[in-house]
mmCIF file as gemmi writes it, N, C-alpha and C atoms, coordinates in Angstrom:
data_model
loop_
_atom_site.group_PDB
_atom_site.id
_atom_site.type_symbol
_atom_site.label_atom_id
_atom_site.label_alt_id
_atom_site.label_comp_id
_atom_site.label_asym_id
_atom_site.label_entity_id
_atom_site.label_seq_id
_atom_site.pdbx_PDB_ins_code
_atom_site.Cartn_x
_atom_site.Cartn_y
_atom_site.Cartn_z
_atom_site.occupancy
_atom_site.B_iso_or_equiv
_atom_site.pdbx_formal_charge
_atom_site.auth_seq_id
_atom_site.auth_asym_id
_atom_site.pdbx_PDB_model_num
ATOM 1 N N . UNK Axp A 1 ? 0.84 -1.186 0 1 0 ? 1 A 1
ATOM 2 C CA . UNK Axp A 1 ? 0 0 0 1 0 ? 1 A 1
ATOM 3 C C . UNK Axp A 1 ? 0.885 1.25 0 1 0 ? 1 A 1
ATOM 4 N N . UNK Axp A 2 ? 0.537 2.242 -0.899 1 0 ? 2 A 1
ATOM 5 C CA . UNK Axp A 2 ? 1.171 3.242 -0.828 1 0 ? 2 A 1
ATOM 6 C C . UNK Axp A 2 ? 0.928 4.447 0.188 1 0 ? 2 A 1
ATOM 7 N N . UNK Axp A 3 ? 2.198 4.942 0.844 1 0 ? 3 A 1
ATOM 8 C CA . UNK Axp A 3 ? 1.876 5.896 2.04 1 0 ? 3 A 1
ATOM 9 C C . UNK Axp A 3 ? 1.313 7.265 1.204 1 0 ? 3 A 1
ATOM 10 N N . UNK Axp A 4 ? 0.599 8.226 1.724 1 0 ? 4 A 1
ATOM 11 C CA . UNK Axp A 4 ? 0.523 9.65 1.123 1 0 ? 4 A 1
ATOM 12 C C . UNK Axp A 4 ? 1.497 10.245 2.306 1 0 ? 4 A 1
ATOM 13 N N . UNK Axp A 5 ? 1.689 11.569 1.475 1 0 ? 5 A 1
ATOM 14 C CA . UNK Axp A 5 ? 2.071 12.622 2.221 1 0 ? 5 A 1
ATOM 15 C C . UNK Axp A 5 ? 1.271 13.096 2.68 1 0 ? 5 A 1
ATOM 16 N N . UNK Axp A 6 ? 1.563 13.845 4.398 1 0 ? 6 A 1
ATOM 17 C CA . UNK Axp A 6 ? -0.071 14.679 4.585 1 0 ? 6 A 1
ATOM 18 C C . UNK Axp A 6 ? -0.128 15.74 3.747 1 0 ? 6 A 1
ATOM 19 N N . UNK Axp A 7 ? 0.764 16.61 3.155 1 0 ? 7 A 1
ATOM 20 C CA . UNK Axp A 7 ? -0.18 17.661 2.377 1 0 ? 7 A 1
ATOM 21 C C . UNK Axp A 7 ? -0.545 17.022 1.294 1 0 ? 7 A 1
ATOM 22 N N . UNK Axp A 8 ? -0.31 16.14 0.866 1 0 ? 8 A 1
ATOM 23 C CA . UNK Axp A 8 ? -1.121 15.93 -0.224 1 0 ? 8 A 1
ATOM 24 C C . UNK Axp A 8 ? -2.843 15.7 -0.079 1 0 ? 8 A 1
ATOM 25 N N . UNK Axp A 9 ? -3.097 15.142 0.754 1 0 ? 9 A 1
ATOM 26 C CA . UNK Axp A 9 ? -4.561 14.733 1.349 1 0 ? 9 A 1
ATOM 27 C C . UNK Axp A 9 ? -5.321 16.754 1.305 1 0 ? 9 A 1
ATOM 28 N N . UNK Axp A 10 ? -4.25 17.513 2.029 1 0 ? 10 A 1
ATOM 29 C CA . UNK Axp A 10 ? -5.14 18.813 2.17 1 0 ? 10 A 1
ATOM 30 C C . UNK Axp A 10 ? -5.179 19.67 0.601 1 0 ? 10 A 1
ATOM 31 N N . UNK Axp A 11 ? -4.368 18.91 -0.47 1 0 ? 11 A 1
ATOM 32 C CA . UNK Axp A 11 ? -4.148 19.566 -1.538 1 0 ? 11 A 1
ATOM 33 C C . UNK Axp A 11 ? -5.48 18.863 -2.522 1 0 ? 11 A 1
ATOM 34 N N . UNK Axp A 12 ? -5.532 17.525 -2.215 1 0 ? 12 A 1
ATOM 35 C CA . UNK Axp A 12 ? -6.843 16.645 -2.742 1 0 ? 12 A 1
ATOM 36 C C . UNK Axp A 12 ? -8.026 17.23 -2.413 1 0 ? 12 A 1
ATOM 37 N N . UNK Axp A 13 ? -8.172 17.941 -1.528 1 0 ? 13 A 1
ATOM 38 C CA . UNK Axp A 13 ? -9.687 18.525 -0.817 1 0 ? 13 A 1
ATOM 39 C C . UNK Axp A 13 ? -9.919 19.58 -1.68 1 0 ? 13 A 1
ATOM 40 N N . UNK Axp A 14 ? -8.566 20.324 -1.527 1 0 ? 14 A 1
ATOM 41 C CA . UNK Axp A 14 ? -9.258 22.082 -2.077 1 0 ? 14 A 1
ATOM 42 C C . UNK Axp A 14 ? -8.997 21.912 -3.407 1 0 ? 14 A 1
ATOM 43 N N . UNK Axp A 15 ? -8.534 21.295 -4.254 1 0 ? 15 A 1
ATOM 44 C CA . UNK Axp A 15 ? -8.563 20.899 -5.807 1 0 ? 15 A 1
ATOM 45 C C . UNK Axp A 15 ? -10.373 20.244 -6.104 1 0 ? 15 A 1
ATOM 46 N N . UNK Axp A 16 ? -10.909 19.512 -5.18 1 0 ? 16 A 1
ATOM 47 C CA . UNK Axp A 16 ? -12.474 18.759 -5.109 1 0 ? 16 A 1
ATOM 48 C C . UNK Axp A 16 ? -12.758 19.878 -4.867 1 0 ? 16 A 1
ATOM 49 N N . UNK Axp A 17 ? -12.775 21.075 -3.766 1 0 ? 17 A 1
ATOM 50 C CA . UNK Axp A 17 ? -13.932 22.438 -3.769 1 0 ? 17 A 1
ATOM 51 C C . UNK Axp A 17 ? -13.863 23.192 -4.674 1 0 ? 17 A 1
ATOM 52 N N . UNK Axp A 18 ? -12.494 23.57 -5.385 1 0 ? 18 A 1
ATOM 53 C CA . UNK Axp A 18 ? -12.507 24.353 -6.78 1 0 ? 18 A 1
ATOM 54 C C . UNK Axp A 18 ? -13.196 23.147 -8.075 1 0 ? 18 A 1
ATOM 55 N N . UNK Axp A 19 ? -13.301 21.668 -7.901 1 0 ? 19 A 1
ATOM 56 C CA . UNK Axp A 19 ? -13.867 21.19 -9.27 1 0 ? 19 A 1
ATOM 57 C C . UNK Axp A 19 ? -15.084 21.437 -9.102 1 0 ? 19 A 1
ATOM 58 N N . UNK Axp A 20 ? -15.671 21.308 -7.716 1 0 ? 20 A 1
ATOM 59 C CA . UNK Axp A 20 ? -17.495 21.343 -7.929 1 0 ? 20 A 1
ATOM 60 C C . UNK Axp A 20 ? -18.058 22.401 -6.854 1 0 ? 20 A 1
ATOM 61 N N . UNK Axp A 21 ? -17.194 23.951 -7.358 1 0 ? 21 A 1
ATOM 62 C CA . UNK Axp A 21 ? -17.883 24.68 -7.146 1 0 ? 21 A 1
ATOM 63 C C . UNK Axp A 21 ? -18.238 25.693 -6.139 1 0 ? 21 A 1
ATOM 64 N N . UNK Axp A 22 ? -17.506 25.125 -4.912 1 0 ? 22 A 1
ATOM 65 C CA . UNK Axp A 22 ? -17.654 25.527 -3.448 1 0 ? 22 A 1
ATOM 66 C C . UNK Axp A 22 ? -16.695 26.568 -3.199 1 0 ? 22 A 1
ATOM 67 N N . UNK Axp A 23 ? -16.123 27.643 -3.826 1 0 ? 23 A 1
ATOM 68 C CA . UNK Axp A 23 ? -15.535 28.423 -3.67 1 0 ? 23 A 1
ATOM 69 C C . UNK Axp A 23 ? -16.208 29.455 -4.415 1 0 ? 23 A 1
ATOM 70 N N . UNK Axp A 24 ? -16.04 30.757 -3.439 1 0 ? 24 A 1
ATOM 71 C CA . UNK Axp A 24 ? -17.716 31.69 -4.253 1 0 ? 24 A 1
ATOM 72 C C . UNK Axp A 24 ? -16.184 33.063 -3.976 1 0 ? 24 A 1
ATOM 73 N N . UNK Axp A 25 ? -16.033 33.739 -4.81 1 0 ? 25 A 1
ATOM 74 C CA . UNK Axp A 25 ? -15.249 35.09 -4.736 1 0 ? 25 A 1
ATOM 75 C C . UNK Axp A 25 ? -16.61 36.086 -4.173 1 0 ? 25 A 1
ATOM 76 N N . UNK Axp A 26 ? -16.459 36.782 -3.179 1 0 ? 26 A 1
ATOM 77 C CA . UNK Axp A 26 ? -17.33 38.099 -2.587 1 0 ? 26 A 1
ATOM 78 C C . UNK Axp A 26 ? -17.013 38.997 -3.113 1 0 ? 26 A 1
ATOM 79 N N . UNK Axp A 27 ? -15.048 39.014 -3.552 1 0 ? 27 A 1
ATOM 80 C CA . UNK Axp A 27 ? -14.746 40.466 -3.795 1 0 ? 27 A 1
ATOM 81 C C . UNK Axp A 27 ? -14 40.542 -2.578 1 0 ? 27 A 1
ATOM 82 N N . UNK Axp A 28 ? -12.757 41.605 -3.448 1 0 ? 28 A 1
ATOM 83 C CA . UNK Axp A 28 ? -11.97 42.333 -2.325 1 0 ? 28 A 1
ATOM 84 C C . UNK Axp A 28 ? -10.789 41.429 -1.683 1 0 ? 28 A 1
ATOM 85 N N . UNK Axp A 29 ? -10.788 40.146 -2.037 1 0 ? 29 A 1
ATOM 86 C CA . UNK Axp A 29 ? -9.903 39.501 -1.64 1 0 ? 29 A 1
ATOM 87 C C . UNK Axp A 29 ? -10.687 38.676 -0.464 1 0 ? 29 A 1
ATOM 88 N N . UNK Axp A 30 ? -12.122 38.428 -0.716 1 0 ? 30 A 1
ATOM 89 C CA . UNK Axp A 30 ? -12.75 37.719 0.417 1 0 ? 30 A 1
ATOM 90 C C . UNK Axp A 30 ? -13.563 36.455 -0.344 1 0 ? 30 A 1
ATOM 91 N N . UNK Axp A 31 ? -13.302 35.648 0.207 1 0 ? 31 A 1
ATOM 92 C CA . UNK Axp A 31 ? -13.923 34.067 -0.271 1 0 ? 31 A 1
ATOM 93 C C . UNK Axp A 31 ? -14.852 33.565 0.642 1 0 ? 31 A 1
ATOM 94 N N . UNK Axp A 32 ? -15.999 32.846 0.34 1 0 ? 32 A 1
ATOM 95 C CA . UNK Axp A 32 ? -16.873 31.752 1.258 1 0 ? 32 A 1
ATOM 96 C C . UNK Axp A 32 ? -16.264 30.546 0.54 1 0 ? 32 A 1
ATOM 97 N N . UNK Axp A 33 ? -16.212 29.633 1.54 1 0 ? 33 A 1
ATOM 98 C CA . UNK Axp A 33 ? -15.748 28.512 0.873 1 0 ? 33 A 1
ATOM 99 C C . UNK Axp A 33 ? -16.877 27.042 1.835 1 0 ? 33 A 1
ATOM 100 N N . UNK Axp A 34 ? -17.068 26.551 1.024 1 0 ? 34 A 1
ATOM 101 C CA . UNK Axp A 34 ? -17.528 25.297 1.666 1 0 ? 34 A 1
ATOM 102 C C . UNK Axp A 34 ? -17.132 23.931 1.671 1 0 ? 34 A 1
ATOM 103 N N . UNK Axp A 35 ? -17.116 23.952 3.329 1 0 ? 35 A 1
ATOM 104 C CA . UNK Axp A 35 ? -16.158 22.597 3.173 1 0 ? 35 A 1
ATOM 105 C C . UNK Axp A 35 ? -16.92 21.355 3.817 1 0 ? 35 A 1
ATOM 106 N N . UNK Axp A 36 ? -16.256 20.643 3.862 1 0 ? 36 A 1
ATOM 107 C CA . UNK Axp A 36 ? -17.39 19.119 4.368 1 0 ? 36 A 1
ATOM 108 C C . UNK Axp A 36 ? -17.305 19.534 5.89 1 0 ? 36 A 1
ATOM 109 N N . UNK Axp A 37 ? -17.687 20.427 6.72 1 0 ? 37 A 1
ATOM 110 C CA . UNK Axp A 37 ? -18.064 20.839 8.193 1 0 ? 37 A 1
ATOM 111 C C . UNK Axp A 37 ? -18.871 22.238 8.083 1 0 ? 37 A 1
ATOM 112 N N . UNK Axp A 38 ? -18.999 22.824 7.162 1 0 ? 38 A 1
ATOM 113 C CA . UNK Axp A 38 ? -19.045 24.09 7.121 1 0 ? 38 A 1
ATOM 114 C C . UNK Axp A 38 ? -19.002 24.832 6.313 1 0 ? 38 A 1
ATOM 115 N N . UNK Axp A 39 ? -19.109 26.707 6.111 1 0 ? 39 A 1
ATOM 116 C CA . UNK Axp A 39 ? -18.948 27.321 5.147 1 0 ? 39 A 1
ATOM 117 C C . UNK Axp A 39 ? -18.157 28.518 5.772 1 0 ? 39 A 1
ATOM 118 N N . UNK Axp A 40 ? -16.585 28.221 5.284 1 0 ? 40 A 1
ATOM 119 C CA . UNK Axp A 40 ? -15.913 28.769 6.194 1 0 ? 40 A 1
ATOM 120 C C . UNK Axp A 40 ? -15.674 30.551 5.702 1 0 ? 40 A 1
ATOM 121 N N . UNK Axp A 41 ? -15.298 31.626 5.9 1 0 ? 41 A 1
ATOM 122 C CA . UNK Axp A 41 ? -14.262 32.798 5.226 1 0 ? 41 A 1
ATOM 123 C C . UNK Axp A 41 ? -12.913 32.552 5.396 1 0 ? 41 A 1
ATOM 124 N N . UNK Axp A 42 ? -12.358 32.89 4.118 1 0 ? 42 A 1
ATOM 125 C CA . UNK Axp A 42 ? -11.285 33.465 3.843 1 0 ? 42 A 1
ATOM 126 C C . UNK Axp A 42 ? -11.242 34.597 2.96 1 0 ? 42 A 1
ATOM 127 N N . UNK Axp A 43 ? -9.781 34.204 4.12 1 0 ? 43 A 1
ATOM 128 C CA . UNK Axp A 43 ? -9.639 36.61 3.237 1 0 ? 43 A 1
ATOM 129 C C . UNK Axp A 43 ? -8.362 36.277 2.95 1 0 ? 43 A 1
ATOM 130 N N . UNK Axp A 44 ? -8.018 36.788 1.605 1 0 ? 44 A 1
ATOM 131 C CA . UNK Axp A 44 ? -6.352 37.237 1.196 1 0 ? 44 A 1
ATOM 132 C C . UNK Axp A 44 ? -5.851 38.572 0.954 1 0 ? 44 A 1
ATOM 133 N N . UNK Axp A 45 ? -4.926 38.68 1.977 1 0 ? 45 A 1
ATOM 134 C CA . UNK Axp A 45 ? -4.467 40.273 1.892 1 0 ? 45 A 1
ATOM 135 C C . UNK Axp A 45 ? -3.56 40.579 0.762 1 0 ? 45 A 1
ATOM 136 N N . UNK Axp A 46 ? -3.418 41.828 0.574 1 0 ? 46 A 1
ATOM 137 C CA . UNK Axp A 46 ? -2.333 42.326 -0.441 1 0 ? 46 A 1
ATOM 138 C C . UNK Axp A 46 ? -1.521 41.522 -0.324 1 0 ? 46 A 1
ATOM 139 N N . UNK Axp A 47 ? -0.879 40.872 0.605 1 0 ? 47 A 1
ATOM 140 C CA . UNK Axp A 47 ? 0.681 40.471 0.644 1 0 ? 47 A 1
ATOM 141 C C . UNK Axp A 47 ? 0.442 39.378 0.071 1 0 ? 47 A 1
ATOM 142 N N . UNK Axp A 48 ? -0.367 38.625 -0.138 1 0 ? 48 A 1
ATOM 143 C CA . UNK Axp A 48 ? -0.642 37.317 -0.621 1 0 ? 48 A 1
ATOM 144 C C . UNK Axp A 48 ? -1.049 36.278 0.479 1 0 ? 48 A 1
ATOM 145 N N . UNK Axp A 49 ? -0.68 36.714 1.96 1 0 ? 49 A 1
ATOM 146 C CA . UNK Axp A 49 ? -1.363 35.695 2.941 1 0 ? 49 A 1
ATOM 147 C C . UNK Axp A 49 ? -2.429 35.275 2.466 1 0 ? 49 A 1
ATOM 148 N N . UNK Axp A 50 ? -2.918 34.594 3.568 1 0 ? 50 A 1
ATOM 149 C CA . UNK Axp A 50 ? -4.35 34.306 3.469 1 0 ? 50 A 1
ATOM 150 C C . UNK Axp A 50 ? -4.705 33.583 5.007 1 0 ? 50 A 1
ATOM 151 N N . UNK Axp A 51 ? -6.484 33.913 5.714 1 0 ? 51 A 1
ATOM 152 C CA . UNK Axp A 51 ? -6.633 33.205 6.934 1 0 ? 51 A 1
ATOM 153 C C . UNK Axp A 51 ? -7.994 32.706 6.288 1 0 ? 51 A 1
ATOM 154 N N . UNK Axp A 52 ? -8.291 31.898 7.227 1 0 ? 52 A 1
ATOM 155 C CA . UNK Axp A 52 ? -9.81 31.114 7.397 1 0 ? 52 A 1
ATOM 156 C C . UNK Axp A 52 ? -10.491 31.082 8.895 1 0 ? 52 A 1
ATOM 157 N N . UNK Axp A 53 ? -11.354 30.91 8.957 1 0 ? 53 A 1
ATOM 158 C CA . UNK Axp A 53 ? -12.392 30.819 10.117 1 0 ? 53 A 1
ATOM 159 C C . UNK Axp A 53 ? -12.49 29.418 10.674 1 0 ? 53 A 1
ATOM 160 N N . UNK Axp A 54 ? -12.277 28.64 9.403 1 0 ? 54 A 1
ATOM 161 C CA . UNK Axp A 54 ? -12.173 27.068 10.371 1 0 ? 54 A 1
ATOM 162 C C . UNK Axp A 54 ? -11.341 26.787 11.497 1 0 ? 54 A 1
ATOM 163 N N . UNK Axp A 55 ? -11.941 26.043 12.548 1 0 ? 55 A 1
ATOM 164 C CA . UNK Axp A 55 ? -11.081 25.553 13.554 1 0 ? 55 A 1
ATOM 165 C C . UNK Axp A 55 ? -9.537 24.965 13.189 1 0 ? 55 A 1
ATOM 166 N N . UNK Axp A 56 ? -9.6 24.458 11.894 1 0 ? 56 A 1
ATOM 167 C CA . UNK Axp A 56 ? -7.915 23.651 11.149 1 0 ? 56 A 1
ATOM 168 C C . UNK Axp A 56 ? -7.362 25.155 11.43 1 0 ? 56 A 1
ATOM 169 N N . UNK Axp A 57 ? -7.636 25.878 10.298 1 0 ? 57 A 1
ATOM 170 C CA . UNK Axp A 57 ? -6.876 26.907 10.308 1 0 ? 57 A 1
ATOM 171 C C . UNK Axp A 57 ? -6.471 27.449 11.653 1 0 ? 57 A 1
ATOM 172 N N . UNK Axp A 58 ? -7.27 27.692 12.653 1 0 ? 58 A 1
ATOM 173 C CA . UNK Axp A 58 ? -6.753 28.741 13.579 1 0 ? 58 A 1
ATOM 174 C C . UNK Axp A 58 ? -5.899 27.353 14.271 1 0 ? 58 A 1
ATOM 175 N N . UNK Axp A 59 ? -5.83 26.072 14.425 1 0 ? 59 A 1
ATOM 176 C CA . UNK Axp A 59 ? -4.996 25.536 14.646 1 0 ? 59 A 1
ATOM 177 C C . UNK Axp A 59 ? -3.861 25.011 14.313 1 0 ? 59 A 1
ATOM 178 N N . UNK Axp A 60 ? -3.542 25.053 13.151 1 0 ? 60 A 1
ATOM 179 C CA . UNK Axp A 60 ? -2.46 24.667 12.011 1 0 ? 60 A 1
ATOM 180 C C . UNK Axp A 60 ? -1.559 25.431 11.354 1 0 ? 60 A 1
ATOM 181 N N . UNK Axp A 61 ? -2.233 26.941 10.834 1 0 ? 61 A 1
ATOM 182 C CA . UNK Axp A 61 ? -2.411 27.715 9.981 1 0 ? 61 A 1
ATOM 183 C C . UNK Axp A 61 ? -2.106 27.385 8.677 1 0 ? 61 A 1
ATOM 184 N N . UNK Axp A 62 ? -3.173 26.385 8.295 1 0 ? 62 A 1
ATOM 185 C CA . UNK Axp A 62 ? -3.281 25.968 6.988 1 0 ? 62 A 1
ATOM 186 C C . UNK Axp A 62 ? -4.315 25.154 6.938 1 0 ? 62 A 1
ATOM 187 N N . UNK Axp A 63 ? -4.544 25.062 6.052 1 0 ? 63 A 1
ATOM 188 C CA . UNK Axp A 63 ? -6.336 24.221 5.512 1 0 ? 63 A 1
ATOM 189 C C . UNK Axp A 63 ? -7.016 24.095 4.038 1 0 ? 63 A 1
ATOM 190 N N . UNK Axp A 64 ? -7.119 23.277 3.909 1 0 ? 64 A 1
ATOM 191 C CA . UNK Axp A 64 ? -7.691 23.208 2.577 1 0 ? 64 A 1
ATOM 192 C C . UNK Axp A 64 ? -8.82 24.118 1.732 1 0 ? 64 A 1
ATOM 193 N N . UNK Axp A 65 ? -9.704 24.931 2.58 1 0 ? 65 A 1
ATOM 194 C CA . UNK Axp A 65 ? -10.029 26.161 2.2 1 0 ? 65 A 1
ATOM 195 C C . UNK Axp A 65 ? -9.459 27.168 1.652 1 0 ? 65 A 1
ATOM 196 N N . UNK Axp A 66 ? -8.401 27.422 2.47 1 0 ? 66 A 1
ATOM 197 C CA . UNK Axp A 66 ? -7.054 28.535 2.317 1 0 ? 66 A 1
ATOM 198 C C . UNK Axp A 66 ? -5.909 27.926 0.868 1 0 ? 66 A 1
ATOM 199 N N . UNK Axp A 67 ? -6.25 26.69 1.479 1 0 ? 67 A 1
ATOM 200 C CA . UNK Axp A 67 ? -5.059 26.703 -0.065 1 0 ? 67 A 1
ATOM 201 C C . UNK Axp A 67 ? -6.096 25.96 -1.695 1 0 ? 67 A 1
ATOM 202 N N . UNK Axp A 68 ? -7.334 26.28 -1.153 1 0 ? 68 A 1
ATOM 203 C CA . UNK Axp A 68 ? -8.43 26.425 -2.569 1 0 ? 68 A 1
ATOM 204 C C . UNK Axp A 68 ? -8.161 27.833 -2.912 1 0 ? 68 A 1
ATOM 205 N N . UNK Axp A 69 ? -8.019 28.814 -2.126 1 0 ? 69 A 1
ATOM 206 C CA . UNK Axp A 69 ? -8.129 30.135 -2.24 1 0 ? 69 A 1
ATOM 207 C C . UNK Axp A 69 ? -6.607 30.361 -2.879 1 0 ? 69 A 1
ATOM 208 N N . UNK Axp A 70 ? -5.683 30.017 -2.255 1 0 ? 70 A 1
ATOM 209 C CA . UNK Axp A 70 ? -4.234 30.41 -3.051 1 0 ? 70 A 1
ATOM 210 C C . UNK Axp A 70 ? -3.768 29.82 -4.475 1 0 ? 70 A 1
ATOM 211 N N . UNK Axp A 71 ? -5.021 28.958 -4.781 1 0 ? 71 A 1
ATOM 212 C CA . UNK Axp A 71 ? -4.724 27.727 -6 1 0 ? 71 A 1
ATOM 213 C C . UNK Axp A 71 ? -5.86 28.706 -7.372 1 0 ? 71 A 1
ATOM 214 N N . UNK Axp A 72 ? -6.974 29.316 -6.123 1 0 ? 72 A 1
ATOM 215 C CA . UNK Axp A 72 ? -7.561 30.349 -7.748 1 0 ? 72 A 1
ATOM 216 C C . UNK Axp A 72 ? -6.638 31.511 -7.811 1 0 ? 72 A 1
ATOM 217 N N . UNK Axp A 73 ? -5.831 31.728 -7.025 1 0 ? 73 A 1
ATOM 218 C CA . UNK Axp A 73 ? -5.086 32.834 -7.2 1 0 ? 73 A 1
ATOM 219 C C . UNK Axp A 73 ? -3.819 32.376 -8.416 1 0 ? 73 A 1
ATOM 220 N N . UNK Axp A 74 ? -3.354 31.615 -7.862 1 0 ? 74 A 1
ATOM 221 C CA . UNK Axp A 74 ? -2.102 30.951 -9.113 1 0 ? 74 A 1
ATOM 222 C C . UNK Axp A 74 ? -2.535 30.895 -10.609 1 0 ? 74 A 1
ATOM 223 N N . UNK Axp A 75 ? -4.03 30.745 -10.335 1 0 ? 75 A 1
ATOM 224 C CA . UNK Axp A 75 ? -4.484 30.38 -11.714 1 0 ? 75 A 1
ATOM 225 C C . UNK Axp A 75 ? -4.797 31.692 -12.292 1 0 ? 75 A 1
ATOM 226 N N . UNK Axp A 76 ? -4.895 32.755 -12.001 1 0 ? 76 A 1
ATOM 227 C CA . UNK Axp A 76 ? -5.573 33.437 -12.114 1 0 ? 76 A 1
ATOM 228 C C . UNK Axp A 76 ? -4.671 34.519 -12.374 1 0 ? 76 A 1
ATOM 229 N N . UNK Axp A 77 ? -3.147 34.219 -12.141 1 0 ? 77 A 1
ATOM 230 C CA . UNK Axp A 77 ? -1.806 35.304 -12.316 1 0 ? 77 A 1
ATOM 231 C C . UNK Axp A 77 ? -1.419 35.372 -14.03 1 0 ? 77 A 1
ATOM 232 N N . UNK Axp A 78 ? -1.294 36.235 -14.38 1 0 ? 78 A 1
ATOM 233 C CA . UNK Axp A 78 ? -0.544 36.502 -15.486 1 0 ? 78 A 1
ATOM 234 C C . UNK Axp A 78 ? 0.653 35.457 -15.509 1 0 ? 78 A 1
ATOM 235 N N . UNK Axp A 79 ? 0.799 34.677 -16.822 1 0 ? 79 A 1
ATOM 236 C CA . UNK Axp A 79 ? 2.744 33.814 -16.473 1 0 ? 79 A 1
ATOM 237 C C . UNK Axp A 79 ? 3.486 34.723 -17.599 1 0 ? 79 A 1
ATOM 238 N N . UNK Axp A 80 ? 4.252 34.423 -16.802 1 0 ? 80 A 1
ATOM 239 C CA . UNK Axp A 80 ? 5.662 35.366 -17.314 1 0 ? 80 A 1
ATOM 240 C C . UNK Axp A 80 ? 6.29 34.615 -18.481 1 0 ? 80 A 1
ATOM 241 N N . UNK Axp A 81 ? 6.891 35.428 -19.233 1 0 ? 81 A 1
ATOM 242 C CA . UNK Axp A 81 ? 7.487 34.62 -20.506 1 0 ? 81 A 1
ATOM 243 C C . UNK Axp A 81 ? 9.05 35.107 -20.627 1 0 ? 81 A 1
């Protein structure tokens, strides 16, 4: 049996909320996101941080919400040539 890495498991989640949908832009750098407990906020500041409201986050500081939110951002950058 093959081991995972743990981030990979939190990278599998927020790739599933960006395929079906559960990530809603408010504007301003503010996201609802819905996750299998909840419908959490995140906010991304100028600097590129980013927090969430879920209990993971304020315990970890990281969560699969937050890095749905940094994954529409990547997509969403101009690439450099």
């Amino acid at each position: 049996m093959r081991r995972r890495r743990p981030g990979n498991r939190l990278v599998e989640k927020a790739e599933r909320m960006l395929r079906t949908g559960r990530v809603e832009s408010m504007g301003g750098g503010r996201f609802n996101v819905i996750g299998d407990h909840g419908t959490y906020n995140v906010v991304r500041a100028p600097d590129g941080s980013v927090s969430c409201t879920c209990p993971g986050f304020r315990e970890k500081r990281i969560c699969s919400h937050s890095t749905a939110v940094m994954m529409i951002n990547r997509r969403n950058r101009p690439r450099r040539r």
